[in-house]
N, C-alpha and C positions, 0 to 999 in steps of 0.2 A: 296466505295465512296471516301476515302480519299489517292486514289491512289497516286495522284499527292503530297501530302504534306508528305506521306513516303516515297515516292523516294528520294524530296529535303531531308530530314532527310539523309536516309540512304545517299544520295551522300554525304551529310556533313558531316559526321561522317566517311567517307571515306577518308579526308582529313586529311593534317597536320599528328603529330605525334601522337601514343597514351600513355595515362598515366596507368601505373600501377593500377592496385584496390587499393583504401587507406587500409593503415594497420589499421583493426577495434582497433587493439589492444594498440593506441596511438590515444590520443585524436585530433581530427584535428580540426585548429584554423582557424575559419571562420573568415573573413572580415567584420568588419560591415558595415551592409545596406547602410550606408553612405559613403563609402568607395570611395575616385576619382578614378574611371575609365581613363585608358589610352585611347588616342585618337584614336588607333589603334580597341579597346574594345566598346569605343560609335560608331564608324561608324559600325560594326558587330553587334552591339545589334539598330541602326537604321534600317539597311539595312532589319534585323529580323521584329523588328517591322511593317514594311511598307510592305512587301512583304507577311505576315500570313494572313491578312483579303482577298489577292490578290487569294493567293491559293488557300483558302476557297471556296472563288468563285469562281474557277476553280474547286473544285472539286463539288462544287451542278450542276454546269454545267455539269459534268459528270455522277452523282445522273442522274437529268433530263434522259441524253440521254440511260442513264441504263433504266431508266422508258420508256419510249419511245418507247426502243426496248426489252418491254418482260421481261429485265433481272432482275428487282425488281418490285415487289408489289407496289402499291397508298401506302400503309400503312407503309411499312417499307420505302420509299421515305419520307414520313413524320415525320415517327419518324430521320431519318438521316436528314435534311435538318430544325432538330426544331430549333430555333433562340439558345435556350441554349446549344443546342451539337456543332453550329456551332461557339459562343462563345468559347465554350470549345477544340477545335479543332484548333484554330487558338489559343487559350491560351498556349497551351501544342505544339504547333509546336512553337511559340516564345521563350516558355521558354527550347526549347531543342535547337535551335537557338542561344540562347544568352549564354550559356552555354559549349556549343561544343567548340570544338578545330578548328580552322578555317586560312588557311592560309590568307594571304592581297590578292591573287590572284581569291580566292575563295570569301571573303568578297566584291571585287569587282566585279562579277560574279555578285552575287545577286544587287547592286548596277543597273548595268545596263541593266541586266534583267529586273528587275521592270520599268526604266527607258523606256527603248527601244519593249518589248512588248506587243502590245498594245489586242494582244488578248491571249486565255487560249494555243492553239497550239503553238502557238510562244513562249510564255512564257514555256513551259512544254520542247520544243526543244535547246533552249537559257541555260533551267539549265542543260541541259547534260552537258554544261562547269564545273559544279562544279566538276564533275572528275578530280583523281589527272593526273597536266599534266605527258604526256609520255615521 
């Protein structure tokens, strides 16, 4: 069911540079909560926010047409499509969103994705741009 919002993942996490594993072995010095965000940082963690409940619904629309055609159970469509899995699914695609490493070309991606597709196909086609360009 949550086809669509592991792709955007996996395509974002495709992007940009990667970092090292933290060395367990040196304490690392978290930012507090309160910390100002760069402005480059809140357009990535908006673009996040506004586009996870989008997906969501793209992918119960996908659930549906699973159910539809045979390919899930009434039941296990139920259970995937509960108001708190789907909470939880657009939670955990946010916060791996706001978190990832993302370029400004990628962060705008999502930007005009949201923006510009007005349906689940389009939108699903739209974020193939978050591949790193060629």
């Amino acid at each position: 069911m949550m086809k669509l919002v592991a792709l955007v993942i996996a395509l974002a996490a495709c992007g940009g540079s990667q970092q090292p594993p933290p060395n367990t072995d040196e304490p690392t010095a978290q930012p507090p909560p309160h910390a100002a965000r760069t402005p480059f940082e809140q357009r990535r963690d908006a673009a996040c926010k506004q586009l996870g409940p989008k997906l969501t619904q793209c992918a119960v629309e996908d659930a549906k047409a699973d159910l539809d055609a045979g390919k899930v159970s009434a039941e296990q469509f139920k259970r995937d499509t509960d108001s708190r899995v789907l909470a939880k699914n657009t939670e955990e695609f946010v916060d791996k969103c706001t978190t990832g490493d993302m370029s400004s070309r990628q962060v705008r991606v999502l930007e005009v994705c949201y923006r510009d597709a007005p349906d689940c196909a389009q939108l699903r086609e739209c974020l193939k741009n978050l591949e790193p360009a060629k």
